[in-house]
Backbone as JSON, one array per atom type, in Angstrom:
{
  "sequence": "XXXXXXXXXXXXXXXXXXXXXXXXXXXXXXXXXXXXXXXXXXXXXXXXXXXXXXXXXXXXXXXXXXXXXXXXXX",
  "N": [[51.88, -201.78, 240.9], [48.4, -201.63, 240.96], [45.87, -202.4, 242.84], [42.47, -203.37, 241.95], [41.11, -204.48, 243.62], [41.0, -203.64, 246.31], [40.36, -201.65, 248.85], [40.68, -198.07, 248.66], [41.9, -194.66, 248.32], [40.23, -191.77, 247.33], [39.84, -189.23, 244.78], [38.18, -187.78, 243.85], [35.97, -188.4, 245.66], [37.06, -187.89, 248.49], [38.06, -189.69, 249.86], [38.45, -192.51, 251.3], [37.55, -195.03, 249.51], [35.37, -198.1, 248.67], [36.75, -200.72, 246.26], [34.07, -201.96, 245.34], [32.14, -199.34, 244.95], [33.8, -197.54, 243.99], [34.11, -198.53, 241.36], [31.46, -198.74, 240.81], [30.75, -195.43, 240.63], [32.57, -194.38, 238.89], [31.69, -196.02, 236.49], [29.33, -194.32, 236.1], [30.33, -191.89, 236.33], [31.64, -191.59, 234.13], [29.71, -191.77, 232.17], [28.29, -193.51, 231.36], [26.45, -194.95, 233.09], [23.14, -193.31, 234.5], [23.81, -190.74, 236.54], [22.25, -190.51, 239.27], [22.23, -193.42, 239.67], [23.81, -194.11, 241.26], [23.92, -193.74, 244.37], [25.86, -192.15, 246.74], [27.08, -190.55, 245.08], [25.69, -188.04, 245.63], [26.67, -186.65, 247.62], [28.9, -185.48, 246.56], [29.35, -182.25, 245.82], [30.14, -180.85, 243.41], [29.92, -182.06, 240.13], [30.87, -181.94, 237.93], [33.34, -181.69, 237.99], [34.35, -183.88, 239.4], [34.02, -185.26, 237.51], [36.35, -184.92, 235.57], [38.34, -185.44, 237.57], [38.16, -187.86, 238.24], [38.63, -189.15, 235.58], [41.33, -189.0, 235.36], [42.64, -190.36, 237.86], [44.3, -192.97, 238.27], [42.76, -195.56, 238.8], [41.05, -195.18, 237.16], [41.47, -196.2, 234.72], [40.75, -198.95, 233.57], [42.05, -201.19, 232.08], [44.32, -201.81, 233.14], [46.84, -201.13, 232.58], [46.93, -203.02, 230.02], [46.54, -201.47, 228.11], [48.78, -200.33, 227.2], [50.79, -202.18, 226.62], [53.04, -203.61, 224.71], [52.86, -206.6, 224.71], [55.21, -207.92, 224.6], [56.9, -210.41, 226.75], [59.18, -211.12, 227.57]],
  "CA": [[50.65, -202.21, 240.26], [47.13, -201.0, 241.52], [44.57, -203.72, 243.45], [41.96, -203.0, 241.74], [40.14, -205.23, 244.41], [40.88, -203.35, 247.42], [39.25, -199.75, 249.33], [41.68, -196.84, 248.51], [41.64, -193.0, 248.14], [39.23, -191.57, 245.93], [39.97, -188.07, 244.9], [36.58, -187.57, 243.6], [35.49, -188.39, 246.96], [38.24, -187.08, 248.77], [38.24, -190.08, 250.9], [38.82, -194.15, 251.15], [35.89, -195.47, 249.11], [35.02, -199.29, 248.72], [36.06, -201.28, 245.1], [32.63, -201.76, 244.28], [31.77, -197.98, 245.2], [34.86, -196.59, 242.69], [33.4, -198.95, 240.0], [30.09, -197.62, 240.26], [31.42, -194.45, 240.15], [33.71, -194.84, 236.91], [30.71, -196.03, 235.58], [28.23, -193.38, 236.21], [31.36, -190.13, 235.88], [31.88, -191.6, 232.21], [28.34, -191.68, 231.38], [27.82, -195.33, 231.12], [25.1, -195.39, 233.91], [23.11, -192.11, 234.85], [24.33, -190.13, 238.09], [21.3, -191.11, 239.94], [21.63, -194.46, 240.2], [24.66, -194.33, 242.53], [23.47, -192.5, 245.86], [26.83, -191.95, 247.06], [28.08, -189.53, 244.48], [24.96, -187.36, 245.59], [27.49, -186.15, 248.6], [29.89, -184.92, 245.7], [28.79, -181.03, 245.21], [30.7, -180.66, 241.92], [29.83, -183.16, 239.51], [31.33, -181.82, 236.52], [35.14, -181.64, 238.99], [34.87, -185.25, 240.16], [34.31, -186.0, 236.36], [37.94, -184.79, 235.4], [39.39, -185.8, 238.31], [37.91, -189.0, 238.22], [39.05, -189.19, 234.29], [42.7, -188.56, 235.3], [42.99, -191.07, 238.47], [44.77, -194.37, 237.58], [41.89, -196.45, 239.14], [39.67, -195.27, 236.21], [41.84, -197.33, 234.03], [40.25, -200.3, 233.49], [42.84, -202.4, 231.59], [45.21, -201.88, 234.05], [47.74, -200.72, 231.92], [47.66, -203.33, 229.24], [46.85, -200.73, 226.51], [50.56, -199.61, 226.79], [51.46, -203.34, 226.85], [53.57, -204.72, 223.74], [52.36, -207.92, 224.13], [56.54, -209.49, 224.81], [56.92, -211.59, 228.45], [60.63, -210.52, 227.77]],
  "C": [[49.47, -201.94, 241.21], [46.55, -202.07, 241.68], [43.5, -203.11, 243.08], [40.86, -203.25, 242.71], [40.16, -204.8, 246.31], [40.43, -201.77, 247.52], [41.05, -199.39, 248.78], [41.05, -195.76, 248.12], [40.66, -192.78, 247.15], [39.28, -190.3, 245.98], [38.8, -187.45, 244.52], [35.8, -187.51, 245.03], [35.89, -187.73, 247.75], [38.36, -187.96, 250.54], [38.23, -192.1, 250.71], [37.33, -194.6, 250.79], [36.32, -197.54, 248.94], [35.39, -199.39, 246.61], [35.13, -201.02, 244.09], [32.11, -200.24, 244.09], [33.17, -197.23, 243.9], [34.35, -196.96, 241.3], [32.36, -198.13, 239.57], [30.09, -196.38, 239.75], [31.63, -193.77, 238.92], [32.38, -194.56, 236.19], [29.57, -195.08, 235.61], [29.22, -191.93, 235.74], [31.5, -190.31, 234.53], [30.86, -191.78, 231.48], [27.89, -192.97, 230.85], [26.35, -195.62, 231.79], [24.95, -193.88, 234.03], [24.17, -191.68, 236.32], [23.49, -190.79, 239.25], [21.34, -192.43, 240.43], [22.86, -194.91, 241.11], [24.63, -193.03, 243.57], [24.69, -191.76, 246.26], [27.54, -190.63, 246.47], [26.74, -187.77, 244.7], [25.39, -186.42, 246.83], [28.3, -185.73, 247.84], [29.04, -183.13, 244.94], [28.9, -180.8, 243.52], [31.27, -181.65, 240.97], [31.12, -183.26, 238.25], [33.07, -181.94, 237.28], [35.33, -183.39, 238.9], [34.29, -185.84, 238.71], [35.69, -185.95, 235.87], [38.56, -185.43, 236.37], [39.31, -187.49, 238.62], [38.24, -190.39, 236.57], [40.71, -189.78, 234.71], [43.03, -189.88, 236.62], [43.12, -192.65, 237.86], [43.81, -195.77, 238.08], [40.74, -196.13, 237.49], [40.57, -196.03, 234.72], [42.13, -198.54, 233.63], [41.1, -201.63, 232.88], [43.5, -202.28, 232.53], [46.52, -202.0, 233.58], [48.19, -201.37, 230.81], [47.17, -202.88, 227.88], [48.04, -200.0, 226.54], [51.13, -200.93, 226.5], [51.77, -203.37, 225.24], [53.56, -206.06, 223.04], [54.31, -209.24, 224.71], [56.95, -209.24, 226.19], [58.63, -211.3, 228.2], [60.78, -209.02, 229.09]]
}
């Protein structure tokens, strides 16, 4: 199971980012917030890359896997 609450890898980055810094992220690569308003990704040459690859990493899945869930504690 993934901490969503601790630093780890960021392949978008291509290096140990902060939590709050992957959030922001997320939210700016999926078009929720502009690009601009997280400085950080302004060190990322290839925006349109670290949108796929930032698509495809299991941190950008915000339920945390319980849209596969069933729903039974069995």
């Amino acid at each position: 199971m993934l901490d969503y609450n601790s630093d780890h890898y960021c392949p978008a980055y291509e290096k140990v980012i902060s939590s709050d810094l992957c959030y922001d992220s997320l939210c700016c690569l999926t078009g929720m917030f502009k690009i601009s308003s997280t400085k950080e990704l302004s060190e990322i040459k290839d925006i349109e890359k670290a949108r796929k690859v930032c698509k495809a990493c299991p941190y950008s899945d915000l339920n945390g896997g319980m849209d596969e869930w069933d729903g039974n504690l069995d």
